[in-house]
Residue, then its C-alpha position, 0 to 999 in steps of 0.5 A: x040369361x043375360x052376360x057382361x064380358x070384359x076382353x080386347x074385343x068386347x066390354x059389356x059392364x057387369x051392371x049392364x048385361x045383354x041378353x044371349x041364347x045358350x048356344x052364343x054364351x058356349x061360342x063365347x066361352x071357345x073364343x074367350x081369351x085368357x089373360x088374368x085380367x079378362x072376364x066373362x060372366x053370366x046373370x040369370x032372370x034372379x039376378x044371380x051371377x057367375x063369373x070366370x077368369x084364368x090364365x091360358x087353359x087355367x079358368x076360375x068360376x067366382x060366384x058372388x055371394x049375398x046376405x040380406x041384398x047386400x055383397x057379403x064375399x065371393x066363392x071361387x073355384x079352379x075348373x076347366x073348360x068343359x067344367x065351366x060350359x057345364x057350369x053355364x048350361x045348368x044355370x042358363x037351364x034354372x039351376x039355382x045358385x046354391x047348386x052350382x056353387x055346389x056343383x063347382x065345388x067353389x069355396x070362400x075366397x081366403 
């Protein structure tokens, strides 16, 4: 798995994540600070990704969704914390990206 992140002390593109162990990405996850315009997100081997952002304890999961390659709109989600390392350990773990919008319960942005 790999991980883009945007925040005061890291800025790693979303075009060009670095690998990280599951472990790292929890760690990263307890230290992310929130402010509304921060991210973090994570692409598996597929290419498929998952991003969260929040304000204070408040995390959203949005989840970029694709028809025939191309972006067609994102799904989003209100989750908590132990929701979101959940979230990451089923993905980094192979489940695939139908399933964890499912298991985020994300819906089209309206």
């Amino acid at each position: 798995m790999r991980y883009f992140i945007n925040n005061e002390n890291e800025d790693i593109p979303g075009d060009n994540p670095i690998g990280i162990e599951l472990s790292d990405a929890l760690e990263k996850i307890d230290m992310f600070v929130m402010n509304g315009e921060n991210f973090i997100g994570f692409e598996n081997e597929g290419g498929d990704s998952i991003q969260f952002s929040g304000i204070d304890d408040e995390w959203v999961i949005d989840i970029p969704t694709f028809k025939d390659g191309d972006y067609n709109d994102s799904k989003e989600a209100d989750v908590d914390i132990l929701h979101v390392k959940d979230i990451v350990t089923c993905f980094f773990n192979g489940m695939p990206i139908d399933d964890v919008i499912l298991k985020s319960d994300a819906k089209y942005k309206k």
